[in-house]
Structure formats: C-alpha cells, structure tokens
Legacy VTK file of the C-alpha trace (Angstrom):
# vtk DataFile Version 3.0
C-alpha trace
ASCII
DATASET POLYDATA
POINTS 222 float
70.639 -5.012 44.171
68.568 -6.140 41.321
65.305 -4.159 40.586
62.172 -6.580 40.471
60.565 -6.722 36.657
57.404 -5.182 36.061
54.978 -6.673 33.977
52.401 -4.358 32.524
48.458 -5.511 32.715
48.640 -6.607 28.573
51.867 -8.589 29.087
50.417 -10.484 31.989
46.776 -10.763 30.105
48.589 -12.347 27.048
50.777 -14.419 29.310
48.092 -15.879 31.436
45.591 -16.275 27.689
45.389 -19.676 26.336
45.523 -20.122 22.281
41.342 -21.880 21.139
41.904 -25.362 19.680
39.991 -24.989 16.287
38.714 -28.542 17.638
35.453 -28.854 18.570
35.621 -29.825 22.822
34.609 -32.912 24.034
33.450 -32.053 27.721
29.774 -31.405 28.492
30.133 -27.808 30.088
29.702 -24.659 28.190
31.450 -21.395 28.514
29.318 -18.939 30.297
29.994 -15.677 28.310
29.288 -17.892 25.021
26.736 -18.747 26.450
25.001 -15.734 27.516
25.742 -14.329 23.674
24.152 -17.203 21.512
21.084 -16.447 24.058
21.365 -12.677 23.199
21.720 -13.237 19.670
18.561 -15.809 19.399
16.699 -13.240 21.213
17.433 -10.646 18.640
16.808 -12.793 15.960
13.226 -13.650 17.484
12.712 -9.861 17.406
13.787 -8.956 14.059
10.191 -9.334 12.616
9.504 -6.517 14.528
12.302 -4.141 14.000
11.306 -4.056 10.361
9.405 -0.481 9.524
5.678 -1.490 8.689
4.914 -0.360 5.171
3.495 3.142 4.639
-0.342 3.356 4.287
-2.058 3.691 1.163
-1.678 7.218 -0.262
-5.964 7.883 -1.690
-8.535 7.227 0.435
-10.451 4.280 -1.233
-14.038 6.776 -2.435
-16.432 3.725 -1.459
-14.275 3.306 1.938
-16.993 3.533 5.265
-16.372 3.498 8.837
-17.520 2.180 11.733
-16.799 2.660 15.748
-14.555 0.530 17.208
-16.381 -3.036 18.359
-19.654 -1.960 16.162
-21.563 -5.188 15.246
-22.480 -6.188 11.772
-25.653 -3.999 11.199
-24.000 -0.839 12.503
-23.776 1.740 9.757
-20.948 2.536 8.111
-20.086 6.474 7.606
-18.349 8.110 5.048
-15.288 10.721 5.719
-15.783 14.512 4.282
-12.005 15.030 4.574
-12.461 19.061 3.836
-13.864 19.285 7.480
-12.326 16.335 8.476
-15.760 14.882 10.681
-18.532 12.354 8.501
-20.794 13.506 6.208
-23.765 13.039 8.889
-21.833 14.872 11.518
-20.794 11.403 13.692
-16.981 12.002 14.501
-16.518 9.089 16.673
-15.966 6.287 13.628
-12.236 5.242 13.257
-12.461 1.636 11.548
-12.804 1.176 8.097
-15.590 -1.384 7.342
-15.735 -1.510 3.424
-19.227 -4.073 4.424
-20.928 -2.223 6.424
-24.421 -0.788 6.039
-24.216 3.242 4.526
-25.352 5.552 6.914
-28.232 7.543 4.483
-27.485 10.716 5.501
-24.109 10.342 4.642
-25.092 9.240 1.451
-27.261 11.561 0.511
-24.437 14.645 1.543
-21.843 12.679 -0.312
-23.853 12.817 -3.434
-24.335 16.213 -3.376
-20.905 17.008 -2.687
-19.589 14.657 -5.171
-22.174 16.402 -8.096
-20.382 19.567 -7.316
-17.231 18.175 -7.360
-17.530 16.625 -10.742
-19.195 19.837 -12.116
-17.013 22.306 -10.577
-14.039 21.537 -8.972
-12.671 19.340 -11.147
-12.670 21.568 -14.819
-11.029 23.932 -12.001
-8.276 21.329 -10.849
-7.375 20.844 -14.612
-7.029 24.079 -15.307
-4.843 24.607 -12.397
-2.879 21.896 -12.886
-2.397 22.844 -16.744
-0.310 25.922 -15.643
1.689 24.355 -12.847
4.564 23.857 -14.871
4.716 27.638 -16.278
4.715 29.012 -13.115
6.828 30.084 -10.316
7.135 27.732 -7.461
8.647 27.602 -3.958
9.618 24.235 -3.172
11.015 22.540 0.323
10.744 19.608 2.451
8.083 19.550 5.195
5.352 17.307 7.574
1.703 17.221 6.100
0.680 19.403 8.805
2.204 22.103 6.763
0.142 21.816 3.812
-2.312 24.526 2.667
-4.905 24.791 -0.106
-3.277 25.453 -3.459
0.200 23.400 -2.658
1.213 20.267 -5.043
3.023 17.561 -2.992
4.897 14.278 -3.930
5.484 11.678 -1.180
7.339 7.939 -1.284
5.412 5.587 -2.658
3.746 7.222 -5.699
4.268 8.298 -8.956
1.312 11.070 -8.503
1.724 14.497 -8.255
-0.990 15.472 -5.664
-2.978 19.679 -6.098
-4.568 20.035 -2.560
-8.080 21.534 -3.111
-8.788 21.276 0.680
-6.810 20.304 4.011
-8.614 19.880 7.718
-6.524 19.768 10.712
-7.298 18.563 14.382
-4.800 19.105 17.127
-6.049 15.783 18.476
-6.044 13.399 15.463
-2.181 12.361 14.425
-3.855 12.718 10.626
-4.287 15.265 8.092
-7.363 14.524 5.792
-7.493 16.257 2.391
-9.546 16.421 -1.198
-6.645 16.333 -3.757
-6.539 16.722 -7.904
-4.678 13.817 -9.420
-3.590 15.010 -12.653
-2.607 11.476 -13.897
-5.490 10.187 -13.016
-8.054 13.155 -14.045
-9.641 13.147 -10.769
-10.715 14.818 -7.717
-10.389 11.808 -4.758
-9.568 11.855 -0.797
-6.676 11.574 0.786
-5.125 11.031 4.895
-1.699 11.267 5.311
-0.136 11.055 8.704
0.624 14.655 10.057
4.667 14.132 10.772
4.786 12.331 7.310
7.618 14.019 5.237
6.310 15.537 1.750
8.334 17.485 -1.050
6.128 20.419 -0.901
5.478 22.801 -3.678
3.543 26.152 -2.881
3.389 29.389 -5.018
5.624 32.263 -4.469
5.296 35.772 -6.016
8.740 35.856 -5.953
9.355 32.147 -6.439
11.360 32.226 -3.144
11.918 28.428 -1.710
11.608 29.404 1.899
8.753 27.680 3.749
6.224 29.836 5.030
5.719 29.431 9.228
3.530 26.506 9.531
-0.205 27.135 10.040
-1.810 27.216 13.888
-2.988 24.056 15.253
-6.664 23.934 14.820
-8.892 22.832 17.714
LINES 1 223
222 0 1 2 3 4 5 6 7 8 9 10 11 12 13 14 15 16 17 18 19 20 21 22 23 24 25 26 27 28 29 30 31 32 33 34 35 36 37 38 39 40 41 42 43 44 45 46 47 48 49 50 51 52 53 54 55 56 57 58 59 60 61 62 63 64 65 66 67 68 69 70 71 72 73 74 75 76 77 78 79 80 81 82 83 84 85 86 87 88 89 90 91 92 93 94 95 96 97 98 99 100 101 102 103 104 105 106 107 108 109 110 111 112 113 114 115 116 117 118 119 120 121 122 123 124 125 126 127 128 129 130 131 132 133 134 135 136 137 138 139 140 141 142 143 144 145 146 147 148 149 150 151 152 153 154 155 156 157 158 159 160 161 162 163 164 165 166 167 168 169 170 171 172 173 174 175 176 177 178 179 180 181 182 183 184 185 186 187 188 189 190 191 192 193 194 195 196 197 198 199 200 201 202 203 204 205 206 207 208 209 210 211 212 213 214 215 216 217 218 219 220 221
C-alpha cells in the first residue's frame, strides 16, 4: 500500500506563494498589510523631529543673565543667580526663567557687586595661579555626573574647548542642576556656570598619590 506524501509547512507555503509582477496593478484595492506599513512608516516619519536629541545647553552662565518666576509680567524684577549657594543674591529662590529684559532686583545688584569686587581682586590672581601649576602636578582623572564635582576639580565636557577650575559647587537634592563659579583659563576669567547634575564630565581632581580612582560621590545636600 502506498504511503501518503507529506508536505512540510515551507513546501506547502512556497507552493501555495504567488511570484509579484514588477507591474504596477491596475485594480483599485490595496493590500492590507501594505497598507498598514506605509501608515506606520508615515507615522514615524512625522515623529522623527522629535526623536532627534535637543542640543546641549550653553556651558557659562551668561554674567548679565536675570530671572524671573514663571508667568511674571513685564515690571517684575529680574534676580540674579549666586551659583556658590545656589539661591539669588537677595535670597528669592523661587525664579526659574531667564528674562535677560527684566527690571534688576537692587538688592541683588548691590550683593553682586560686592561679590564680583572680590572676585576680581581675589579669586581670580588665585585661579591663575592655580591653574599655572595644573599641568606639573599629579592628577586623578575619570569619567563622572556633575553631581560629583568638588571645589578644586578641572572638568572638560562636549561642546567646549575650555578647560573649566571649579572655585565653588552648590547642590540641591531637589533641583536636577548643579550651579558653580568656575576659572576659565582661556578666557582669564572667573564666570558662572549650571550644568545638569547626570551630565557626563571628564573629571580631573588631585591625588596625593595621583591614583585615578574616583572618590565616593559627595551626600546629597538638602
């Protein structure tokens, strides 16, 4: 008695497939799988302005930058940022918007002046000096977030040439920024700076040893 033949499921699929005509069909109905892909694909291609990574936010703090609260109206005051403490000059921590036109809070201006005097004066023959005997010393150096930097580290990070001395960081365990006063050796200057706390930096930090281990990263502040 002959056995029956059995056909396995990829003989029968390529038995039961049709060849495509190259030409293009004449009939008015549409294949539904085709169909549901050129919609997928137009949908993606809507979205693709989207998908693209914003670009990174200016590296120094603009020094005649002020803010405002959110919705303020055009005589509101603008405030300016201490970024050692991390609060405004005047005290006022609630300003988030940057409002280059608005009117400058006084105290603020008058604590800004000071610190800016001192600055100029003090800090800044210090910065140089630093700075001149970076390169003769001993250095650590790894890859870590902003939220690891500390007073005395030099960082680079994508996007500019500088090489960046912290004088000063302030941390808040609330605020997804770190706000620092930085020496900018190219530049010969003492300015502020607000990088974004997760924001990968190639860190360089002074070691006795010169080991390039990071040291455990700072507790969050309140």
């Amino acid at each position: 008695m002959q056995q029956p033949t059995v056909r396995s499921p990829a003989t029968s699929s390529a038995t039961a497939a049709k060849t495509l005509d190259y030409r293009r069909a004449t009939g008015k109905r549409a294949c539904a799988n085709c169909a549901h892909l050129t919609k997928t694909l137009e949908a993606l291609r809507g979205r693709a302005g989207g998908l693209i990574l914003p670009v990174a936010e200016p590296c120094h703090s603009d020094d005649s930058l002020l803010w405002t609260p959110p919705g303020a109206g055009p005589l509101a005051f603008g405030h300016r940022r201490n970024s050692a403490t991390g609060q405004m000059y005047c005290g006022e921590r609630q300003p988030t918007v940057a409002d280059p036109g608005a009117h400058e809070c006084p105290a603020c201006l008058r604590l800004w002046a000071e610190e800016e005097t001192f600055r100029q004066m003090y800090t800044l023959p210090e910065m140089r000096a630093h700075a001149a005997v970076w390169a003769v010393d001993v250095h650590g150096a790894f890859e870590e977030r902003a939220w690891l930097l500390e007073p005395g580290d030099r960082y680079t990070i994508s996007g500019c040439a500088e090489a960046h001395h912290v004088v000063a960081v302030s941390r808040h365990r609330r605020e997804s920024h770190v706000d620092l006063v930085v020496y900018l050796p190219g530049e010969d200057r003492i300015t502020d700076a607000r990088v974004h706390s997760d924001r990968l930096l190639g860190i360089q930090r002074p070691f006795a040893d010169g080991s390039a281990t990071a040291l455990p990263a700072p507790q969050r502040e309140v």
